[in-house]
C-alpha positions as a Markdown table, in Angstrom:
| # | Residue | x | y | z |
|---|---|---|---|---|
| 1 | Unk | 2.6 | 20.1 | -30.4 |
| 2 | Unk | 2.0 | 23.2 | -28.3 |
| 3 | Unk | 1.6 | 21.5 | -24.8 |
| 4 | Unk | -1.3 | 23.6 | -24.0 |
| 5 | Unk | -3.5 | 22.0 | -26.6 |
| 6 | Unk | -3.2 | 18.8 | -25.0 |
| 7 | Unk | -5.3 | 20.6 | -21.9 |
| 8 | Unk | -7.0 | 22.1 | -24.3 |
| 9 | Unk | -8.1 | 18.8 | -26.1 |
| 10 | Unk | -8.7 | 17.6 | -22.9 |
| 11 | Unk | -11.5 | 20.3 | -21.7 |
| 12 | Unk | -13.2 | 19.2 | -25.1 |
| 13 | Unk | -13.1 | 15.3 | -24.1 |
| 14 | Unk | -14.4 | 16.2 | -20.6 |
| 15 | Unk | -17.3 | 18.4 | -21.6 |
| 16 | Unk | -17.9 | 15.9 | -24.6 |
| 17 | Unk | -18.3 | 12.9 | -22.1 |
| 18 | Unk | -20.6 | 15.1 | -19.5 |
| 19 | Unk | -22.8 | 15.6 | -21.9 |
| 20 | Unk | -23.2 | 12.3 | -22.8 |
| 21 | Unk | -23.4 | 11.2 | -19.2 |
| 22 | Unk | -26.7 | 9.6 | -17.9 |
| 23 | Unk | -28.0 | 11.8 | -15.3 |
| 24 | Unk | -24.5 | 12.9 | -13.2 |
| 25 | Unk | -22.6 | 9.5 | -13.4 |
| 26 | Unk | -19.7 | 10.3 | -15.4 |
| 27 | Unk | -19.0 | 13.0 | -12.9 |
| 28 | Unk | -20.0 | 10.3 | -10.0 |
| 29 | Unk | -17.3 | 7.9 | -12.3 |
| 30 | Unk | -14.6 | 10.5 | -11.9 |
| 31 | Unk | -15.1 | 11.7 | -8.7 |
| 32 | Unk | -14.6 | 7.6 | -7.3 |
| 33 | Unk | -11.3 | 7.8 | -9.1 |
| 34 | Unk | -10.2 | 11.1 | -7.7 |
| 35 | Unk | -10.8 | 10.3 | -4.4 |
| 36 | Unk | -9.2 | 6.8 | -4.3 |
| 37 | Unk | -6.1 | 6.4 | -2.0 |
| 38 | Unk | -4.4 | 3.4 | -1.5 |
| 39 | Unk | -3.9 | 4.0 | 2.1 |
| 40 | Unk | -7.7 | 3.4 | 2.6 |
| 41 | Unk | -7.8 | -0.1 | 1.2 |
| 42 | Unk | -7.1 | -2.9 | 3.3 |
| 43 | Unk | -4.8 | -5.9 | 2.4 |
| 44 | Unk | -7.9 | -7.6 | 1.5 |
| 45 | Unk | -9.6 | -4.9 | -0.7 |
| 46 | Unk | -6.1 | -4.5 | -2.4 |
| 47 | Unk | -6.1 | -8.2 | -3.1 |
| 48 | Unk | -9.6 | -8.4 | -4.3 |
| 49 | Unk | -8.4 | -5.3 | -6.9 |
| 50 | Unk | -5.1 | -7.0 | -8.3 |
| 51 | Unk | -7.9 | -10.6 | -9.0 |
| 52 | Unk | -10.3 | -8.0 | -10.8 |
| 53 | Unk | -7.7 | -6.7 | -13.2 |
| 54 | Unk | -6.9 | -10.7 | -13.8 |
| 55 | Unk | -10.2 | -11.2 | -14.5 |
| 56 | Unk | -11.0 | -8.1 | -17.0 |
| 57 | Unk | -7.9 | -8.3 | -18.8 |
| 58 | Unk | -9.8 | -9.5 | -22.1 |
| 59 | Unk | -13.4 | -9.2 | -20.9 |
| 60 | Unk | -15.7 | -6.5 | -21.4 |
| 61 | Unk | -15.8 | -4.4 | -18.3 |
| 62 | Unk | -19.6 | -5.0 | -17.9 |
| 63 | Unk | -19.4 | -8.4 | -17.8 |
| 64 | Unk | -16.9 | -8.6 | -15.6 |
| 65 | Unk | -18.7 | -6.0 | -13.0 |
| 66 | Unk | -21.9 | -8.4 | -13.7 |
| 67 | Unk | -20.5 | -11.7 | -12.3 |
| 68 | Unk | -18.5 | -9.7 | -10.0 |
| 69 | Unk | -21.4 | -10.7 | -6.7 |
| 70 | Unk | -20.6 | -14.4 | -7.7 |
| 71 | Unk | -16.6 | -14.1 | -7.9 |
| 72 | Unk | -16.1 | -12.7 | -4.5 |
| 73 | Unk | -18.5 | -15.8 | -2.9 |
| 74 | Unk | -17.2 | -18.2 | -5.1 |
| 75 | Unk | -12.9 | -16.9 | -4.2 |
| 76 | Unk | -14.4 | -16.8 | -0.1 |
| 77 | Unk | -14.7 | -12.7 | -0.3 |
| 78 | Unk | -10.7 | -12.9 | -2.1 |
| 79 | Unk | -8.9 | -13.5 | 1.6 |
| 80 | Unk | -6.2 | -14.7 | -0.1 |
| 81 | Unk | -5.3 | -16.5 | 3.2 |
| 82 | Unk | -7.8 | -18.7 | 2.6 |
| 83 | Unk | -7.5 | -19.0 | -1.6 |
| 84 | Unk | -3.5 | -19.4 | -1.1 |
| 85 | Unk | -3.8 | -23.3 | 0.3 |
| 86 | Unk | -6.3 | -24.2 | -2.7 |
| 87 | Unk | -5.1 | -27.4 | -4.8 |
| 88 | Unk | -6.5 | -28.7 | -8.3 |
| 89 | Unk | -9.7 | -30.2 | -6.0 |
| 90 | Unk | -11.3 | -26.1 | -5.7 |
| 91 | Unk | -9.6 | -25.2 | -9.3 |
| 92 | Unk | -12.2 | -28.1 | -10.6 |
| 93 | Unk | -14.8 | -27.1 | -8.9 |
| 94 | Unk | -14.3 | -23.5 | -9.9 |
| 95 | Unk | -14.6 | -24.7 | -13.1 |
| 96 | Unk | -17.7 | -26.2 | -12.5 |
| 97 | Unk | -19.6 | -23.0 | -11.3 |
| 98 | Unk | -21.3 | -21.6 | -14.5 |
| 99 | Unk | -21.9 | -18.2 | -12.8 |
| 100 | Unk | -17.8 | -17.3 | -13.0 |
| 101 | Unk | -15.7 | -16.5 | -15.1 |
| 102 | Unk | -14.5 | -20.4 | -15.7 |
| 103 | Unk | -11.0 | -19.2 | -17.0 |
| 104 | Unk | -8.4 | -21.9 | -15.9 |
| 105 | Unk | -5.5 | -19.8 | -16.6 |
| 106 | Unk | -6.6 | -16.8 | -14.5 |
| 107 | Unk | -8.1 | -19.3 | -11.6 |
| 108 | Unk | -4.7 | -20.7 | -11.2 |
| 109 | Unk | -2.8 | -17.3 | -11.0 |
| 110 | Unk | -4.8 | -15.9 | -8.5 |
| 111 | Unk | -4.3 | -18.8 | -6.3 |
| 112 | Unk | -0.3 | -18.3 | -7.1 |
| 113 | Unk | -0.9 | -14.7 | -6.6 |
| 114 | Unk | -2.9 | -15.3 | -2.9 |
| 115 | Unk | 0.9 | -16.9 | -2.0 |
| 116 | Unk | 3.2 | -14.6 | -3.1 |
| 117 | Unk | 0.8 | -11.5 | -1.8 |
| 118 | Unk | 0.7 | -13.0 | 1.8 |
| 119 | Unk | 4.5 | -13.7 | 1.4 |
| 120 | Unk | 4.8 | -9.9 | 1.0 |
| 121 | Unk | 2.3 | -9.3 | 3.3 |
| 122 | Unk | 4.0 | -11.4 | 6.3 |
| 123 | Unk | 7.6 | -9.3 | 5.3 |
| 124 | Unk | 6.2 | -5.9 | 5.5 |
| 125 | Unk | 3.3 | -6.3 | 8.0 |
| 126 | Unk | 1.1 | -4.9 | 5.0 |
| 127 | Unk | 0.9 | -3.7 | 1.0 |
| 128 | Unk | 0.8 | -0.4 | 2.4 |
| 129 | Unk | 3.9 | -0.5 | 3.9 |
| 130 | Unk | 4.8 | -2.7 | 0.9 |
| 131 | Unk | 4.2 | 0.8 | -0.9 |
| 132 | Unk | 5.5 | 3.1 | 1.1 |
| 133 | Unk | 9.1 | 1.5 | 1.3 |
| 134 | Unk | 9.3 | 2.1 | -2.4 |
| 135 | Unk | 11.0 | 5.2 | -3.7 |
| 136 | Unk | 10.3 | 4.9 | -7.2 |
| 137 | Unk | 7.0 | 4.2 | -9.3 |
| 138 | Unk | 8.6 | 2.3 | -11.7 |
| 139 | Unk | 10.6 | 0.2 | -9.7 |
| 140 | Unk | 6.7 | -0.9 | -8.2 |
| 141 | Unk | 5.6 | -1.6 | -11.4 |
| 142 | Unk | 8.8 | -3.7 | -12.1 |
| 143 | Unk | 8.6 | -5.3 | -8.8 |
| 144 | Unk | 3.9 | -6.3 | -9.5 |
| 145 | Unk | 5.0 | -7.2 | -13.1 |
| 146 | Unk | 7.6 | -9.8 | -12.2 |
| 147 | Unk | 6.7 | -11.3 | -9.2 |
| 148 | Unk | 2.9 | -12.2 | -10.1 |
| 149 | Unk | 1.4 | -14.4 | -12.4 |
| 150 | Unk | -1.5 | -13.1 | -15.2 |
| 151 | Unk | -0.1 | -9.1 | -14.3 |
| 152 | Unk | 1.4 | -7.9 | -17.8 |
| 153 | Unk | 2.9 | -4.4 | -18.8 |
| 154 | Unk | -0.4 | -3.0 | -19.3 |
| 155 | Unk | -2.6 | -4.5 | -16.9 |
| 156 | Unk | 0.4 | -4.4 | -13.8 |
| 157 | Unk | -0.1 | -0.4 | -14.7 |
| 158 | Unk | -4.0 | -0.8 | -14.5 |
| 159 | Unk | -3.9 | -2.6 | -10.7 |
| 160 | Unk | -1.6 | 0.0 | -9.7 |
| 161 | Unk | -4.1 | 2.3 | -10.8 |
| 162 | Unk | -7.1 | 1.0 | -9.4 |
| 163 | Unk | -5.7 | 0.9 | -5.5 |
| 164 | Unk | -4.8 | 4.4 | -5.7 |
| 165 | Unk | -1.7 | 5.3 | -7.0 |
| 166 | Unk | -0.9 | 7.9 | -9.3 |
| 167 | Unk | -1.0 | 5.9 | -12.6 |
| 168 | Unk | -2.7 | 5.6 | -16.5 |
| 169 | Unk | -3.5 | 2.3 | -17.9 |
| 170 | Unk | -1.8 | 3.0 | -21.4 |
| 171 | Unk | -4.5 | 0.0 | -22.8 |
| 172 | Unk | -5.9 | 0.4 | -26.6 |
| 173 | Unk | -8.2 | 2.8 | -25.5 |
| 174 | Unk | -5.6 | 5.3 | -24.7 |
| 175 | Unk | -2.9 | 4.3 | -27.3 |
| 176 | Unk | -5.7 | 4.4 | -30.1 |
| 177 | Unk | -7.1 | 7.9 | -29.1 |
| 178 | Unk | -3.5 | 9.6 | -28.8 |
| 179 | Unk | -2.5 | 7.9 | -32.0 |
| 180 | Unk | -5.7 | 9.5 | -33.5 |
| 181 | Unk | -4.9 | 12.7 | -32.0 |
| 182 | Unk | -1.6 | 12.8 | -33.5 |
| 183 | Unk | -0.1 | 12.4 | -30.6 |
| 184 | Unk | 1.5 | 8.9 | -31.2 |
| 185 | Unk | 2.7 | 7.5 | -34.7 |
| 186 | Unk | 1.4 | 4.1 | -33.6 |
| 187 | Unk | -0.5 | 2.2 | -31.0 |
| 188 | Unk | 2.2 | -0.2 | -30.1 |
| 189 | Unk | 2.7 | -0.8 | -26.6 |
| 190 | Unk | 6.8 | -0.6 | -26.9 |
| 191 | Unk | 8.7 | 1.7 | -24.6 |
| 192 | Unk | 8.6 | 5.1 | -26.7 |
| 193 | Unk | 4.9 | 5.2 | -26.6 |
| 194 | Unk | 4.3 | 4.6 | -23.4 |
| 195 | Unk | 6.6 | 7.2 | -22.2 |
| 196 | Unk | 5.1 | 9.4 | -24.0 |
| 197 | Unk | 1.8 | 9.0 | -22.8 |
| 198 | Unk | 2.5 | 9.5 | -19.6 |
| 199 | Unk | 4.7 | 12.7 | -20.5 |
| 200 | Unk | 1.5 | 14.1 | -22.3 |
| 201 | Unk | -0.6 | 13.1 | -19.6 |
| 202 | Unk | 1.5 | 13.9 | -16.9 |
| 203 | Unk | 1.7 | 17.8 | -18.4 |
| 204 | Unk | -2.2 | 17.2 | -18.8 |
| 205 | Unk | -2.1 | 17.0 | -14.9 |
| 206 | Unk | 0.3 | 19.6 | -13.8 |
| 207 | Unk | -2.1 | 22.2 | -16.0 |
| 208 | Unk | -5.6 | 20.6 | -14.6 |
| 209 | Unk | -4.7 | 19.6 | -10.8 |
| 210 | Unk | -6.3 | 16.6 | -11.6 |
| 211 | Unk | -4.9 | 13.4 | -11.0 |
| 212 | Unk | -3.5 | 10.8 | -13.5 |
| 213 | Unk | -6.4 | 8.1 | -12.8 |
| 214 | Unk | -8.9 | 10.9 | -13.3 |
| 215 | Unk | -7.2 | 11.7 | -16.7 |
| 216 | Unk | -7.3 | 8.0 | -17.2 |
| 217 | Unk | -11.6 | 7.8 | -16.7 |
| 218 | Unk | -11.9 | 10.9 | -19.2 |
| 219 | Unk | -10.2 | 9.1 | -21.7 |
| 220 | Unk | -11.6 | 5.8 | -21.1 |
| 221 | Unk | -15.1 | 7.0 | -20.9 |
| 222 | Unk | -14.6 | 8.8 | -24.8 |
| 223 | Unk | -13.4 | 5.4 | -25.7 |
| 224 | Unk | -15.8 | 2.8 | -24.4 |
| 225 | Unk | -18.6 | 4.4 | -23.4 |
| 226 | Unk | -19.0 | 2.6 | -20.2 |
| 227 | Unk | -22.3 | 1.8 | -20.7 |
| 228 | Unk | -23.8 | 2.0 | -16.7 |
| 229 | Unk | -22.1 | 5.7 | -16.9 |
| 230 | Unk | -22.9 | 6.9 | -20.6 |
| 231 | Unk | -25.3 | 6.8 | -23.6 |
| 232 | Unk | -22.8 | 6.0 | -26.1 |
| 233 | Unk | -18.5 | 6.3 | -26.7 |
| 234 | Unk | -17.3 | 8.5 | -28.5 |
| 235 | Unk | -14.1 | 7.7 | -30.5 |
| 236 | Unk | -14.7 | 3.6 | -29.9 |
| 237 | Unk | -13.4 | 1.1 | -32.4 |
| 238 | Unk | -15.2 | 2.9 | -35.0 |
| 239 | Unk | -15.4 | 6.4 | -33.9 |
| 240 | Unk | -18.4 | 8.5 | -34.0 |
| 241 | Unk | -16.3 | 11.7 | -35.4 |
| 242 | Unk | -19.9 | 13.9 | -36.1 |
| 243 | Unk | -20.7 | 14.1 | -32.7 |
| 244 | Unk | -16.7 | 15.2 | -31.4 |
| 245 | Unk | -15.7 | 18.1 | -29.7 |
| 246 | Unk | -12.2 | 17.7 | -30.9 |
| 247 | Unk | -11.9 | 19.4 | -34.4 |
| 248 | Unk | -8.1 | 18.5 | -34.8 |
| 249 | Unk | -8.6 | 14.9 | -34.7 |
| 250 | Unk | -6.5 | 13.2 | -37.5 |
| 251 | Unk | -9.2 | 10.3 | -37.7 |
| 252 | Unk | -12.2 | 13.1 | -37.6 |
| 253 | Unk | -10.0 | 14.5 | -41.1 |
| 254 | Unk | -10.0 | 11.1 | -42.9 |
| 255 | Unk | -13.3 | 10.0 | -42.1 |
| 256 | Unk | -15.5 | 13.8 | -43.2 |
| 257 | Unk | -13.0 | 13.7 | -46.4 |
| 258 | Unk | -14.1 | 9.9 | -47.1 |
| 259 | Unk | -18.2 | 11.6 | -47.0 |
């Protein structure tokens, strides 16, 4: 495919998702993400970040964002100084509190996680410095992915991306849309894929000046129709394929045929 029709698919997505946004939100959305730099986050607020993907992974983003008030008072604001020197006596408790997420998988890694992030922290003096000692992207990803608990391929990618770095979260939603597109031949999460998302999205970038997390909300926003941002999604689980921008769509063909 003619690279320049991935920009051009894009542009449709974007103006597709504007129009669907509830007064200027998705543009609000978008803006947040181009803005966010890493260097602006303290080791707290990076902390708190790497809990909340922990917490979504499986969740709907809403009610994640909903009990969100009641996680930070219930984790003492995330100082993972604090949560590091918990023991099964606060896990229970936790698991007492009906207004949390009462997941005792996820309770127990961010505790492991509070240790191994103020490990890091007390070799470098901070993440940032964690961060800027690092060379290579991947090599980050490697180093998140292996080191904490509850941080997967996928969701060590969406962390990265939500401090500030330049990163997609190749989740569903993406793989499902670029497989739809004809971009991918599948929506496996195995090697090929991914790097081939982030060569399509990466020459979506270089033609847009946008960055990748940017590229990341357009997409995510088509897909799940965040619903504090937008009336409806667009190409969810069961795409709505009459109101696309996107004429080229290989789902769009299947689906008017099947009329």
């Amino acid at each position: 495919m003619n690279k320049n029709s991935y920009t051009i698919t894009f542009n449709q997505i974007l103006r597709r998702i504007k129009n669907l946004s509830i007064s200027t939100r998705v543009e609000e959305h978008l803006q947040i993400r181009e803005d966010l730099n890493s260097s602006a986050l303290d080791d707290i607020a990076i902390f708190k970040k790497m809990s909340a993907v922990i917490f979504s992974s499986g969740f709907n983003a809403t009610v994640v964002k909903d009990m969100w008030p009641e996680l930070k008072i219930a984790f003492k604001g995330f100082d993972f100084e604090i949560v590091e020197g918990w023991t099964e006596k606060e896990i229970e408790e936790l698991m007492k509190n009906k207004k949390i997420i009462r997941n005792k998988n996820k309770i127990k890694a961010i505790i492991f996680n509070a240790k191994v992030f103020n490990e890091l922290i007390k070799e470098y003096g901070s993440f940032q410095k964690f961060l800027s000692k690092q060379c290579d992207p991947e090599k980050i990803h490697t180093y998140i992915e292996k080191r904490f608990h509850y941080l997967g391929k996928i969701t060590t990618y969406d962390f990265l991306k939500r401090i500030g770095l330049n990163f997609m979260k190749p989740d569903i939603h993406i793989r499902r849309l670029y497989k739809r597109l004809g971009w991918l031949n599948s929506m496996s999460d195995n090697n090929k894929n991914l790097n081939k998302i982030f060569e399509i999205s990466d020459s979506i970038s270089n033609d847009t000046k946008l960055n990748l997390n940017y590229i990341d909300g357009v997409f995510w926003l088509f897909c799940s129709g965040y619903k504090d941002v937008m009336t409806m999604a667009v190409c969810g689980a069961v795409p709505k394929c009459n109101i696309c921008y996107v004429n080229h769509c290989k789902s769009r063909e299947v689906n008017f045929k099947n009329e």
